[in-house]
C-alpha positions, 0 to 999 in steps of 0.5 A, a space after each residue: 283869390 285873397 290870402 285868408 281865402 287860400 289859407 282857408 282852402 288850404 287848411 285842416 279840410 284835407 286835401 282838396 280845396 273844400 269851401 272857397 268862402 267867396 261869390 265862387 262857391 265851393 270845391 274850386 267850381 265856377 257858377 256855371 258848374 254849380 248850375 249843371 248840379 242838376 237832377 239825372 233824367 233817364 229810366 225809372 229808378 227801380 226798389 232798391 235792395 242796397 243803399 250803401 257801398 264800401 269799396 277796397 280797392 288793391 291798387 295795383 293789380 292783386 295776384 287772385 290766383 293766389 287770393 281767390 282762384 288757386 290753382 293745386 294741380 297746376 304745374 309748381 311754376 303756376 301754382 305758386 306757393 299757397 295751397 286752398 282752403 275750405 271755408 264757410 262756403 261749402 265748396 268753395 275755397 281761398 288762399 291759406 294765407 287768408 285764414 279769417 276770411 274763410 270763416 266769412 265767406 258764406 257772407 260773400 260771393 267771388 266772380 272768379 271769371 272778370 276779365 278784360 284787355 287792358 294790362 295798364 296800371 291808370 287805365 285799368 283803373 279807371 275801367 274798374 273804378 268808372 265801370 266804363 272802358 276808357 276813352 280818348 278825350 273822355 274821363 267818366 266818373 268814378 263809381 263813388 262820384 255816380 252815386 253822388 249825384 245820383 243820391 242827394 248828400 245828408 247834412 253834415 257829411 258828404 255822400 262820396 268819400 274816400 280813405 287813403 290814396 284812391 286812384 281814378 276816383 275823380 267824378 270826371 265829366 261829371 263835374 269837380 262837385 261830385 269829386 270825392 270828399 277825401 279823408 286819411 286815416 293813420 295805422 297804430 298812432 292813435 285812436 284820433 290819428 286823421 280826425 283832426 284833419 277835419 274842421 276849420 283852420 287854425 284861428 278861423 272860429 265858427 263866428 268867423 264862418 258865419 259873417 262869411 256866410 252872412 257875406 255870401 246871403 248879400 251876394 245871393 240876393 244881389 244875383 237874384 235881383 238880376 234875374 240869375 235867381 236858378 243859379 244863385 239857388 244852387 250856389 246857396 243850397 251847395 255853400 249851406 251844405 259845405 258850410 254844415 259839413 265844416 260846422 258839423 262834428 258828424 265827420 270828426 267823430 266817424 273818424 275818432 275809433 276810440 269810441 268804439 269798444 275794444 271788443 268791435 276795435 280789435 279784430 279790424 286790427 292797426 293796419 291802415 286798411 284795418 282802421 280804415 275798414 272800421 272809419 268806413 262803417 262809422 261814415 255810413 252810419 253818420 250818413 255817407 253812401 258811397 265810401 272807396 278804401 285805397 289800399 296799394 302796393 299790389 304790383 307784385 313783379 318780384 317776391 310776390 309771395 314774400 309780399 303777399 305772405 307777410 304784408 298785404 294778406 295778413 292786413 286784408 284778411 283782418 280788415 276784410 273778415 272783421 269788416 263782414 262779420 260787423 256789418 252782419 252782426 249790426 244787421 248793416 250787411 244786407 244795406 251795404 255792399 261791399 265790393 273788393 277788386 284791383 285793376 286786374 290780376 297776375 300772370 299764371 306764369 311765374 317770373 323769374 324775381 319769384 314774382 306775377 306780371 300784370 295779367 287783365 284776361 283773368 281776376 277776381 273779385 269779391 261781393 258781398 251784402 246789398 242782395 248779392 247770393 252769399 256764400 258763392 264762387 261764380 264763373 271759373 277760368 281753365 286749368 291755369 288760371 289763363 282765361 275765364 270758361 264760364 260766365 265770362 264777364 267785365 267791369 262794365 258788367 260788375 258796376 252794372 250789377 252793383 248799381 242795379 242793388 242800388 236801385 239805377 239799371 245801367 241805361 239810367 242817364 246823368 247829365 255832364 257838366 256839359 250839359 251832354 247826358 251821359 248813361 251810367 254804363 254804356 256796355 254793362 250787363 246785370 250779372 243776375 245769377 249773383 243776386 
């Protein structure tokens, strides 16, 4: 690769090598990868109720015993610190320490009852993220990386993305070009802090782009008298895309909250999560699908409370709440779902550093938009919070449901970049009593 290529595909993009302005293509994909950007086969699609997700994902493991599932009348070395409270949700109770959230929940269900076995940070998260149980020798696509290829990108910005570290988030088999278009939003510096990662890079004009791309037509039509006019299609049509996404201020301005009004800004609060809560919203409405908002340093083995207390509730009940009540307030919510879980829980047991150990037999997540029932609390685990005891259910069964709302049952098939056909989720199960 030459110099003024690499600098390209190093600059103000983001992290990923977004656009190689050669015979190449782009995303760093070779033509036989670009070749398998083919359309999924399979099941019907069904009417879809949702078609737009925003995922939280507290990388990990959140204590939800804490969060979601407290447990009053358990012994005080269970229980923890944190009493429930009511909320908007007749019945149904959260964390004290969640304060604005409660005042939301009749927007939202909880499924108090996943579980699963694997109390590992990166396998974890790649069952939660793909929805499909890790496998030797196999790397499924993340959630965000299905729906890429699933739903065709709008000009000007990419279908999947992602805020922040997001762990798991690759597309796996299905290829780098359905990985995630990955952007980072900053806390209180500013009102454009992260849009300015955006764009061409330093001394590279838009005239520049266009005799590249010019450069690019002769290299199409030179493959198309060769008789590999498929491929060279889809290396025309995907270097049209990025070329319109690094053109395009569509991104830029997502990014840029000052546009917003104080009155929509400051209930998101400065956090990370907060602001980026906000820039989610903002993609949708620029044309992303599918967006993922990594929020981290959940894995609680000491002062899980203290932690919990003054960091990591304060910044995603803010977040969470204010991001529930714009979307319903722009009549966005009932599109949009939006899904907030970790790679598993905490122990019931608390250790000896006042902190939970991991803990996959029990957590909780949260649903909200898109067709789910609001105002929910659905499955229970037994009297310590140990294990589920009603409507027991896993990842697979979680992801299931969500692509359901989108329009795709479980069996719906997408092919690898190997050619192999692979379906959405081999053992998920549409949780119906959520929708």
């Amino acid at each position: 690769m030459s110099s003024d290529v690499r600098s390209m595909s190093r600059g103000r993009v983001g992290r990923r090598d977004f656009l190689w302005v050669g015979s190449a293509g782009l995303l760093g994909l070779t033509a036989g990868e670009f070749a398998q950007r083919k359309a999924w086969a399979g099941p019907e699609q069904g009417k879809p109720v949702a078609r737009n997700v925003i995922q939280i994902f507290l990388t990990g493991g959140p204590a939800t015993i804490d969060m979601w599932d407290l447990k009053p009348e358990a012994p005080e070395k269970i229980r923890g610190e944190f009493r429930p409270i009511e909320t908007s949700a007749p019945g149904v109770q959260i964390s004290e320490q969640m304060p604005l959230l409660a005042k939301q929940m009749h927007l939202a269900t909880l499924v108090r009852s996943v579980a699963h076995t694997i109390a590992e940070h990166t396998q974890g998260q790649a069952y939660v993220m793909t929805g499909n149980r890790p496998r030797p020798a196999v790397e499924s696509p993340s959630l965000g990386s299905l729906s890429a290829a699933l739903w065709p990108s709008n000009r000007g910005i990419p279908s999947n993305m992602t805020l922040g570290r997001v762990p798991s988030a690759s597309a796996g088999e299905l290829g780098a070009v359905f990985n995630p278009f990955e952007l980072t939003v900053a806390d209180d510096r500013g009102p454009q802090s992260g849009a300015e990662t955006i764009g061409l890079p330093e001394g590279f004009s838009v005239t520049d782009l266009d005799r590249r791309r010019q450069v690019l037509d002769k290299l199409d039509e030179r493959m198309n008298r060769t008789g590999s006019s498929g491929t060279a299609g889809q290396l025309k049509q995907f270097q049209q895309d990025a070329l319109e996404i690094l053109r395009s201020d569509r991104i830029r301005a997502a990014l840029d909250v000052s546009r917003e009004p104080e009155a929509t800004r400051n209930p998101f609060g400065n956090s990370t999560v907060g602001r980026s809560a906000l820039v989610a919203r903002r993609l949708l409405e620029a044309g992303a699908r599918f967006v993922t908002i990594g929020f981290g340093d959940w894995d609680t083995h000491d002062n899980n409370f203290t932690r919990l207390r003054n960091t990591l509730l304060p910044q995603l009940d803010q977040a969470l709440s204010a991001l529930l009540a714009d979307l319903a307030e722009r009549g966005l919510l009932q599109e949009t779902i939006v899904y907030c879980a970790g790679e598993f829980g905490r122990t019931p047991g608390i250790n000896s550093n006042a902190g939970r150990d991991h803990w996959s037999r029990a957590m909780t997540v949260l649903l909200a938009g898109g067709g789910f029932r609001p105002g929910l609390a659905w499955g229970a685990t037994d009297e310590l919070g140990s294990d589920p005891v009603d409507h027991a259910c896993s990842p697979d069964d979680v992801s299931a449901t969500i692509f359901q709302q989108l329009g795709f049952a479980p069996s719906k098939q997408v092919q690898a970049a190997s050619g192999r056909v692979i379906p959405l989720f081999r053992n998920g199960t549409v949780l119906r009593d959520l929708v």
